[in-house]
Residue frames as a rotation matrix with the C-alpha (Angstrom) as fourth column:
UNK 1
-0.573 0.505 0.645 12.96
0.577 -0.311 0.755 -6.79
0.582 0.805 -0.113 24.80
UNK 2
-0.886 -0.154 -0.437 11.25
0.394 -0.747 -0.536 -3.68
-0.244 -0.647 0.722 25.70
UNK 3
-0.113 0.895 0.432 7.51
0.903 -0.088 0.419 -2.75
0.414 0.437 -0.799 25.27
UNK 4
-0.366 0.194 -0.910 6.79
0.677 -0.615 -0.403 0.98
-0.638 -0.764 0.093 25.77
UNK 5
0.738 0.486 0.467 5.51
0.644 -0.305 -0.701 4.20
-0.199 0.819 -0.539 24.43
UNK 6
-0.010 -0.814 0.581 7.57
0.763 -0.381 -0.521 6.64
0.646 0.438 0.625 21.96
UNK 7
0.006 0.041 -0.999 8.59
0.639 -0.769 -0.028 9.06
-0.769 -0.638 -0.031 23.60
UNK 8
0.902 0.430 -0.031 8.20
0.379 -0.827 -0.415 12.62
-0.204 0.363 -0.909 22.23
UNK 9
0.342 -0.748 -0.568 11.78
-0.390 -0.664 0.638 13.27
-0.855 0.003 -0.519 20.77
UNK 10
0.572 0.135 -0.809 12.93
-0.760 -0.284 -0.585 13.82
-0.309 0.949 -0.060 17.71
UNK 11
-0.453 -0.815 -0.362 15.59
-0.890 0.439 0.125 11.26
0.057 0.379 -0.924 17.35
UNK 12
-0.680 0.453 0.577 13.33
0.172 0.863 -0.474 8.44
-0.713 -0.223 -0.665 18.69
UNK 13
0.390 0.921 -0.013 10.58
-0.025 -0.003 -1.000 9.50
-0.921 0.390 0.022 15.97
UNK 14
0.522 -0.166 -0.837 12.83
-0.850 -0.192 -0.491 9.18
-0.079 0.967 -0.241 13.47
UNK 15
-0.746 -0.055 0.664 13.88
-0.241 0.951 -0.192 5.58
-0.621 -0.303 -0.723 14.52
UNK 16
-0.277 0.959 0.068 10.31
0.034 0.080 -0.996 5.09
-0.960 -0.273 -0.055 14.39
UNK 17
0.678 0.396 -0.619 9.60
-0.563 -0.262 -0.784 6.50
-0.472 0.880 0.045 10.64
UNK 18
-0.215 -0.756 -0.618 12.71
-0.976 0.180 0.120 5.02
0.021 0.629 -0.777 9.44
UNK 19
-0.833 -0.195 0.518 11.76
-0.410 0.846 -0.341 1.78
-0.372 -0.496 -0.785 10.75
UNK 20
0.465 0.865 -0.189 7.33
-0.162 -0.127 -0.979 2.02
-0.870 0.486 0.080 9.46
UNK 21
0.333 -0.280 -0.900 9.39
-0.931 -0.249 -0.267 2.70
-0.149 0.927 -0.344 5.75
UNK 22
-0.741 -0.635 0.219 11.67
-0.634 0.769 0.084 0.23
-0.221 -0.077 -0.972 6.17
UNK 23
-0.629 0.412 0.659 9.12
0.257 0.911 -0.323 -2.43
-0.733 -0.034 -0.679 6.51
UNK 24
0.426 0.902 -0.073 6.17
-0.253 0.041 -0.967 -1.11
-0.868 0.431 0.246 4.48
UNK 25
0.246 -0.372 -0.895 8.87
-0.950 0.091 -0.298 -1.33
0.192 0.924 -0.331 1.64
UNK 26
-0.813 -0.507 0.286 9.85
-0.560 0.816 -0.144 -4.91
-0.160 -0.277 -0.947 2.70
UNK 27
-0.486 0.587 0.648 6.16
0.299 0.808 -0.508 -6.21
-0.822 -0.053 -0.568 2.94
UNK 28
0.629 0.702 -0.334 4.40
0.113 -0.508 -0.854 -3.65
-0.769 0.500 -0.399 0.19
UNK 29
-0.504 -0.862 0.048 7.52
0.534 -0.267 0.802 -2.60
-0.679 0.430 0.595 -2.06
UNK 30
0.383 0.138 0.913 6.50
0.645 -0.747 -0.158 0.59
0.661 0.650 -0.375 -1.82
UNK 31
-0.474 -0.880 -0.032 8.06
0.626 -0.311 -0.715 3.89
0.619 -0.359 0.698 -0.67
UNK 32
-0.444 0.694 -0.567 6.53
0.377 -0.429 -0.821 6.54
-0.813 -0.578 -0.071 1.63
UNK 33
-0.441 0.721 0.534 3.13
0.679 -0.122 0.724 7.55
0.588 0.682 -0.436 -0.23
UNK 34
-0.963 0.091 0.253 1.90
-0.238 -0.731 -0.640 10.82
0.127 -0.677 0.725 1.47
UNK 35
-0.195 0.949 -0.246 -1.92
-0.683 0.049 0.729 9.32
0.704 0.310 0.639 0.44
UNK 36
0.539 0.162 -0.827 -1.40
0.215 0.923 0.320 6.13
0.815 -0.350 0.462 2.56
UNK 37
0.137 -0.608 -0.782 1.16
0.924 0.364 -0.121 7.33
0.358 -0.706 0.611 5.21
UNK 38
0.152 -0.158 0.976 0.43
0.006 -0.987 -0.161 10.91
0.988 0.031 -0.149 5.95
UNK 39
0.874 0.424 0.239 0.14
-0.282 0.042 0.959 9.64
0.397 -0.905 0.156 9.82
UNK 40
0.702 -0.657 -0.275 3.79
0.704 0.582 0.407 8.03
-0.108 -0.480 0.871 10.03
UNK 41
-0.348 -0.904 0.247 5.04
0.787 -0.425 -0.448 11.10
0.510 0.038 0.859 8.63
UNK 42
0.103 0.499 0.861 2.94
-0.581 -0.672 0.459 13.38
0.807 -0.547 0.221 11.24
UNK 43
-0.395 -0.098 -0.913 3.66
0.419 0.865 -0.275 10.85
0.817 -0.492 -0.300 14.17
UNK 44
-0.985 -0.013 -0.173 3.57
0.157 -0.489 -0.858 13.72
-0.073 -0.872 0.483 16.73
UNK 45
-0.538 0.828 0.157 0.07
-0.842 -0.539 -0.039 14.98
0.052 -0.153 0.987 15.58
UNK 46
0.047 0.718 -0.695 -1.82
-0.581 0.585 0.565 11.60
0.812 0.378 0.445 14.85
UNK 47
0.383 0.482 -0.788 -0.38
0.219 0.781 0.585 9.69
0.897 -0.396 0.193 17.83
UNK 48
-0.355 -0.347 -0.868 1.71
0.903 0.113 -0.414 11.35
0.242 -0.931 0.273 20.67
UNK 49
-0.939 0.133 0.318 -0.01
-0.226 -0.934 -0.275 14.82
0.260 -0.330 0.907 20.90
UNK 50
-0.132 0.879 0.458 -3.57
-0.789 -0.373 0.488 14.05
0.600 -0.297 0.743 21.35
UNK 51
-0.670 -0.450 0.591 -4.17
-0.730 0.253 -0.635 12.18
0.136 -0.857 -0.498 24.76
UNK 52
0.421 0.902 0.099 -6.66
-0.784 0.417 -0.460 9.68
-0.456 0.117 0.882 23.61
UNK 53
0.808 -0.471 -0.356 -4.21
0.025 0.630 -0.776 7.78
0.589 0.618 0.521 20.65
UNK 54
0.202 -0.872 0.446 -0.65
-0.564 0.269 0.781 6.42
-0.801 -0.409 -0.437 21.74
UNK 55
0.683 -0.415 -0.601 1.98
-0.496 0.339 -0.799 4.67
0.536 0.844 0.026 19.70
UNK 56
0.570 -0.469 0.675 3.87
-0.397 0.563 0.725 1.65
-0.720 -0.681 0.135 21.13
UNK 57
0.521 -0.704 -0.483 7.33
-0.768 -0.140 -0.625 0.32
0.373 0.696 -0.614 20.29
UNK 58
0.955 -0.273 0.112 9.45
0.227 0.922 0.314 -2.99
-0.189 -0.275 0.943 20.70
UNK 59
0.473 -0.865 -0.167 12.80
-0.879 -0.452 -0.152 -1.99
0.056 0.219 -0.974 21.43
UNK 60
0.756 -0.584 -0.296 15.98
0.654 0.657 0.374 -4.74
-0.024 -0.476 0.879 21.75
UNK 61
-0.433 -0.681 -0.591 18.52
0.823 -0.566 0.048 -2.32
-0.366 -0.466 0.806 23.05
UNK 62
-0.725 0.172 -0.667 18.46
-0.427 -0.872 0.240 1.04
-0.541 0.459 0.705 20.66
UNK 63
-0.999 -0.022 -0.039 17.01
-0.042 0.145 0.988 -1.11
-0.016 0.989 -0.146 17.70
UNK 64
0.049 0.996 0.081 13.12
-0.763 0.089 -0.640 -0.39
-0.645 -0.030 0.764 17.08
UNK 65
-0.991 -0.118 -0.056 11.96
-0.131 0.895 0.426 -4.15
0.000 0.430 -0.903 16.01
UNK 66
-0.305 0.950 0.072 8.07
0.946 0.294 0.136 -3.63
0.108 0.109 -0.988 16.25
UNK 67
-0.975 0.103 0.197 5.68
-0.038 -0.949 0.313 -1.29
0.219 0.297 0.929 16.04
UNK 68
-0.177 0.982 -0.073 1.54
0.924 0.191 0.331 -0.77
0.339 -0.009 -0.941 17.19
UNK 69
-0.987 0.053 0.153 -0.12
-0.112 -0.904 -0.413 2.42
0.116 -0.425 0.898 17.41
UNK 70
-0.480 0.805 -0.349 -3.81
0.869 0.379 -0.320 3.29
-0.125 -0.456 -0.881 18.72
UNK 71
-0.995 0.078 -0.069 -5.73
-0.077 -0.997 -0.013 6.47
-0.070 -0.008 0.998 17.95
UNK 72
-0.162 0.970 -0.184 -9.71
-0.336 -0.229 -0.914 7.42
-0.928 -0.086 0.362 17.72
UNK 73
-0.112 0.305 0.946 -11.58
0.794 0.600 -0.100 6.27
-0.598 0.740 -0.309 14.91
UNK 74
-0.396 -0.211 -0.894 -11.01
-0.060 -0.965 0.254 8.37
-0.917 0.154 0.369 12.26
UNK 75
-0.990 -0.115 -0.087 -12.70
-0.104 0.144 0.984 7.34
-0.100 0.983 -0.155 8.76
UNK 76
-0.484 0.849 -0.213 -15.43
-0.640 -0.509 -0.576 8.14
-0.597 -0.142 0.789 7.09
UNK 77
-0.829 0.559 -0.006 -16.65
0.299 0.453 0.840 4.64
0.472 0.694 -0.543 5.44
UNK 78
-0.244 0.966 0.082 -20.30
-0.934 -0.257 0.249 4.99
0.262 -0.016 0.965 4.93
UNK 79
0.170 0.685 -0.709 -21.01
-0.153 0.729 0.667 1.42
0.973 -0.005 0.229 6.07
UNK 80
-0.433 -0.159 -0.887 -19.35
0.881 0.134 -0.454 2.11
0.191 -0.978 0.082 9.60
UNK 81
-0.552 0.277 0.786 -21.20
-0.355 -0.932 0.080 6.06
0.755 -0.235 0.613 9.74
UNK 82
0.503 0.861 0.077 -23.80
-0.616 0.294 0.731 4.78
0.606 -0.415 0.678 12.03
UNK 83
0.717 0.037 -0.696 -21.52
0.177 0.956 0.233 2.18
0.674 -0.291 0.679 13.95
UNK 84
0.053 -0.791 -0.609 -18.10
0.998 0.028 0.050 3.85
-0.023 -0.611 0.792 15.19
UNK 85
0.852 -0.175 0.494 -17.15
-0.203 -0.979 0.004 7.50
0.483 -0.104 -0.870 16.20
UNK 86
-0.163 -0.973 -0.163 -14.42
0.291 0.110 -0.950 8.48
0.943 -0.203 0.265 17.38
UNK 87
-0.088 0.127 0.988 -15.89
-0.996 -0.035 -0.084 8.86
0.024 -0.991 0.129 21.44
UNK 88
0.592 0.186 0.784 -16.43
-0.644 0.694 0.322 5.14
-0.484 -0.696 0.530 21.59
UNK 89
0.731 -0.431 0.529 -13.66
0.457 0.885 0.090 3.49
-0.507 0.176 0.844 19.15
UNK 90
0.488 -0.629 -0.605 -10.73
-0.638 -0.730 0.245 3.33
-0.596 0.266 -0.758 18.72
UNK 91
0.956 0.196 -0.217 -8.67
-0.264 0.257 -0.930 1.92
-0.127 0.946 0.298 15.79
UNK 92
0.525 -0.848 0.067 -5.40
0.356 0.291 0.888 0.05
-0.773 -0.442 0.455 15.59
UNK 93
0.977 -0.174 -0.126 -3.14
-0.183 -0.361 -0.914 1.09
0.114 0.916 -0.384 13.05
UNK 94
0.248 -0.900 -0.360 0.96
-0.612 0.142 -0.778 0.21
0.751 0.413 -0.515 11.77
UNK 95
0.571 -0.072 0.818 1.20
-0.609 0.631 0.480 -2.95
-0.551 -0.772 0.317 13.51
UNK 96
0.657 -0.635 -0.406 4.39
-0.510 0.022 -0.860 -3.74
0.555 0.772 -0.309 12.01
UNK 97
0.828 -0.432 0.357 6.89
0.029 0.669 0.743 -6.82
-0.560 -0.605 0.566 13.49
UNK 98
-0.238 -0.724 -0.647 10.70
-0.971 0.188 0.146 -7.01
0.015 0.663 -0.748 11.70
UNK 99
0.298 -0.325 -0.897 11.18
-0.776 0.464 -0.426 -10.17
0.555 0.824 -0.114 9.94
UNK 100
0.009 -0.579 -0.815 13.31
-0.030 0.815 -0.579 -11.59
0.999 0.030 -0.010 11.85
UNK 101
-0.817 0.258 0.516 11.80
-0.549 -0.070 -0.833 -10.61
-0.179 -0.964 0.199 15.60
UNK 102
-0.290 0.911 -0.293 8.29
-0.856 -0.110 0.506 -13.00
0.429 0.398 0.811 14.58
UNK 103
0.572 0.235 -0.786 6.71
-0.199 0.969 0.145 -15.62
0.796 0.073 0.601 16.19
UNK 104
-0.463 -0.691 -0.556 7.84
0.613 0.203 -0.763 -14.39
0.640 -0.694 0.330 19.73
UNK 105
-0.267 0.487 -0.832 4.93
0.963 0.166 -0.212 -12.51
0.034 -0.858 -0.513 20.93
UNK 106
-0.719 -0.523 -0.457 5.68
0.646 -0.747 -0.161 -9.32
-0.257 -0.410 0.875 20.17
UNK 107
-0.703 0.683 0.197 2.39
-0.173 -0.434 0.884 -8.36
0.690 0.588 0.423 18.08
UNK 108
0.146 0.921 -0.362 0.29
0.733 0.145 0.665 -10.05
0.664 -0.362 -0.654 20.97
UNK 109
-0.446 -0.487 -0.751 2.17
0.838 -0.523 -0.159 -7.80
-0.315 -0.700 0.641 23.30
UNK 110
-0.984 0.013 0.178 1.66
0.095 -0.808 0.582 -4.84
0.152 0.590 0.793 21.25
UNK 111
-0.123 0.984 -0.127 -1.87
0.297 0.159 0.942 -5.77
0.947 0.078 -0.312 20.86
UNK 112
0.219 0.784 -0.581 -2.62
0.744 0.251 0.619 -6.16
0.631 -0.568 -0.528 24.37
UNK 113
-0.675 -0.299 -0.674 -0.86
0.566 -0.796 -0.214 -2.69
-0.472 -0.526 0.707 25.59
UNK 114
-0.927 0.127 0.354 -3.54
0.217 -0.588 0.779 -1.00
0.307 0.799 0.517 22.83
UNK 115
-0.173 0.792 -0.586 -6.10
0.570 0.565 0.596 -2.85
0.803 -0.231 -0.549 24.48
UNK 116
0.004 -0.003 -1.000 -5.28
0.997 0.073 0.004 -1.90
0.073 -0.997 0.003 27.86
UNK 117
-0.900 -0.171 -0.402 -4.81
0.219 -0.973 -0.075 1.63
-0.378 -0.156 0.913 27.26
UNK 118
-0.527 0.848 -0.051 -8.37
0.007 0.064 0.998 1.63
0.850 0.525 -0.039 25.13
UNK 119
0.275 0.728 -0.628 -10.18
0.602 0.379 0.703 0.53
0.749 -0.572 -0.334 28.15
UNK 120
-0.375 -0.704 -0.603 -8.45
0.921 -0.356 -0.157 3.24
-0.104 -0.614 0.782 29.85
UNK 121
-0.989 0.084 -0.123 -9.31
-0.125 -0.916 0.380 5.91
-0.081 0.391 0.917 27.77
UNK 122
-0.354 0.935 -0.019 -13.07
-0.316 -0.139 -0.938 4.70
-0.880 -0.326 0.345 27.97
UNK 123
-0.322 0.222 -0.921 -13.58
-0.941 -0.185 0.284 2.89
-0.108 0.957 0.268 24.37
UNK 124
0.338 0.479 0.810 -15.80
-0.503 0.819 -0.276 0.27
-0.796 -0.314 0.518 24.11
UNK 125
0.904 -0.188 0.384 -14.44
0.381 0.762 -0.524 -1.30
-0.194 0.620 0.760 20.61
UNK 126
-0.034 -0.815 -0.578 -11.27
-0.696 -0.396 0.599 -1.18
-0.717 0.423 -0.554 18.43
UNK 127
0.870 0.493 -0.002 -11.77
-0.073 0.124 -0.990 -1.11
-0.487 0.861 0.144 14.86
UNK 128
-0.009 -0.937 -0.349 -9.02
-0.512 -0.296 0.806 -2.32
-0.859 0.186 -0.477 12.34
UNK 129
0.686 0.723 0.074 -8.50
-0.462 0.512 -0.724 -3.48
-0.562 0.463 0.686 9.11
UNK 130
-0.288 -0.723 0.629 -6.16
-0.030 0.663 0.748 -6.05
-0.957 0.196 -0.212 7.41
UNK 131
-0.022 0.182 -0.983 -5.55
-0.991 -0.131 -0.002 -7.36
-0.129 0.974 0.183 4.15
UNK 132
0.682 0.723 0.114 -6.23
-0.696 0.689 -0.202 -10.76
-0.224 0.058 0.973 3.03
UNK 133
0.582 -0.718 -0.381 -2.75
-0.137 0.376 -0.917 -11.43
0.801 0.586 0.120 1.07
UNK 134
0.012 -0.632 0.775 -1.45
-0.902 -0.341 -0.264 -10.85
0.431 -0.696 -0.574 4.34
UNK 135
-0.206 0.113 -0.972 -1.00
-0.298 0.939 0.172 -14.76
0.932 0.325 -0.160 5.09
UNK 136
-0.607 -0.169 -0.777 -0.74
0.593 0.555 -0.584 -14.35
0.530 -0.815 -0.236 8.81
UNK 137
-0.871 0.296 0.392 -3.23
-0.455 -0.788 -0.415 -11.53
0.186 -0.539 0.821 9.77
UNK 138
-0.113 0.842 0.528 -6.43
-0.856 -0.352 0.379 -12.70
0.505 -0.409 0.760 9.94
UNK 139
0.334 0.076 -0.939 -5.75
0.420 0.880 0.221 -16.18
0.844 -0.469 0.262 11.72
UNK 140
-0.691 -0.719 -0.066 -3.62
0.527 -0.440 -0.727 -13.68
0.494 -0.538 0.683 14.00
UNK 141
-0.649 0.666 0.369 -6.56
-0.572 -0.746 0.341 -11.01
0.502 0.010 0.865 14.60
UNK 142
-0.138 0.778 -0.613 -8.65
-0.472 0.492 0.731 -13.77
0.871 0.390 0.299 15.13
UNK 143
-0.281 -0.699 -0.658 -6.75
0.535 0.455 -0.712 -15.35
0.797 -0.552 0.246 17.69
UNK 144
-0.981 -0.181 -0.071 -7.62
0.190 -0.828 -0.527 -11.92
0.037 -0.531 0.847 19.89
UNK 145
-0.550 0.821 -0.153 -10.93
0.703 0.356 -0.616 -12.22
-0.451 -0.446 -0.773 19.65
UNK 146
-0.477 0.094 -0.874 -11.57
-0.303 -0.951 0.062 -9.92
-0.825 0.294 0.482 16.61
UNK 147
-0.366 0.504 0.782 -13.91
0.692 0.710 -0.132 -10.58
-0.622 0.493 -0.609 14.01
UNK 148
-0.998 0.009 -0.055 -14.43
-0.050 -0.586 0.809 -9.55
-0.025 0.811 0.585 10.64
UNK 149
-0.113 0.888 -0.445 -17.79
-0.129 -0.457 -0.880 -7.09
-0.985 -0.042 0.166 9.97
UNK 150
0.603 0.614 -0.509 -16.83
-0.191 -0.508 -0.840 -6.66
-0.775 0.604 -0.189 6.42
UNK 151
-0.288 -0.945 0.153 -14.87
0.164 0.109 0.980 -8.05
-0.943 0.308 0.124 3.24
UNK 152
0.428 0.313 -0.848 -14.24
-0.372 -0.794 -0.480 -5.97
-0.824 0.521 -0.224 0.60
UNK 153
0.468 -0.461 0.754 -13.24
0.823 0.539 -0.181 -7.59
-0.323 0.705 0.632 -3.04
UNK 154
0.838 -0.288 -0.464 -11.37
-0.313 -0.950 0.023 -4.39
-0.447 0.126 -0.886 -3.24
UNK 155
0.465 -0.846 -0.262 -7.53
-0.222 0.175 -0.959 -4.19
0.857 0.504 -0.107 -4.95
UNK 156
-0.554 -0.832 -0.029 -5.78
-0.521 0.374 -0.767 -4.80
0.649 -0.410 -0.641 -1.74
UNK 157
-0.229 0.266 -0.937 -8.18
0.509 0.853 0.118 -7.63
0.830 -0.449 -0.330 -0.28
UNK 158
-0.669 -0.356 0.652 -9.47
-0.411 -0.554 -0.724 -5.54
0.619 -0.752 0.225 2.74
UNK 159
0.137 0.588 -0.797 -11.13
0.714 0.499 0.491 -7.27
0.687 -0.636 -0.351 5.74
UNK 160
-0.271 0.065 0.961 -12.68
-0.810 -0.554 -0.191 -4.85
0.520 -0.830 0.202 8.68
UNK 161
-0.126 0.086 -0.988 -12.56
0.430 0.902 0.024 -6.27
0.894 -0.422 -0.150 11.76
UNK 162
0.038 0.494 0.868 -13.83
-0.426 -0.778 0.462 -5.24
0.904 -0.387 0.181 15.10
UNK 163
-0.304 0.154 -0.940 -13.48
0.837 0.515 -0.186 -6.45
0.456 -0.843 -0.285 18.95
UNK 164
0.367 0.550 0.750 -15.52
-0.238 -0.724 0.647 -5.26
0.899 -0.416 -0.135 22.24
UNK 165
-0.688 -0.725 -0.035 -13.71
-0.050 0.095 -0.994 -4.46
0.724 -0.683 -0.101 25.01
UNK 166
0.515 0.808 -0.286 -15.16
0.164 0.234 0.958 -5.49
0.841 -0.541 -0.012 28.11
């Protein structure tokens, strides 16, 4: 198993998207939604062009089997306006494991290359948010040393969650 970033070529980003689909329709069973996924189909602009965000992959041979990407804080809740920017946090996003690759490290991996490159790039937190239905995220999240700021009684159960790198 192989932990690196995408590279910047078309066939390997379309791995990549095919793979993001793949699953979101496996765990969500839904298809691509330009409202919710406008970033997996823009990979190049949201995470390998700008030199701040990055997008890591689990490879076993050819076959993408994971996913974690990293990028500046981009959103504009009003209860984080005052708390995160995008110069000091940064924000995990499509942390996505196949099925049948779980419960072998590969999310902590993932995790802790996001980390490490964060504290590179000079960000003092990394902001992310989960869903509640999700049975294994926030005991996971938690695990890492991430704690939830905010839960929302929203439709898809959303918990923000927040660690300081040190």
């Amino acid at each position: 198993m192989i932990i690196r970033q995408i590279k910047d070529e078309n066939h390997e980003i379309k791995l990549v998207q095919d793979f993001l689909f793949d699953q979101i329709m496996k765990e969500y069973g839904i298809g691509p939604t330009p409202e919710f996924h406008y970033d997996i189909t823009g990979l190049e602009r949201y995470y390998i062009i700008p030199s701040r965000n990055n997008f890591f992959i689990a490879l076993d041979g050819e076959k993408v089997v994971a996913t974690a990407a990293v990028r500046a804080y981009d959103k504009n809740y009003d209860y984080f306006k005052d708390s995160y920017s995008k110069n000091d946090t940064a924000s995990i996003w499509r942390l996505m494991v196949d099925k049948n690759y779980r419960r072998h490290g590969l999310a902590r991996k993932l995790v802790d290359a996001i980390e490490e490159f964060a504290l590179k790039e000079g960000y003092d937190k990394i902001y992310l948010h989960t869903h509640r239905y999700l049975e294994a995220a926030l005991p996971f999240w938690k695990s890492l040393g991430y704690h939830i700021t905010i839960e929302e009684d929203d439709y898809d159960e959303t918990s923000h969650m927040i660690k300081l790198l040190d």
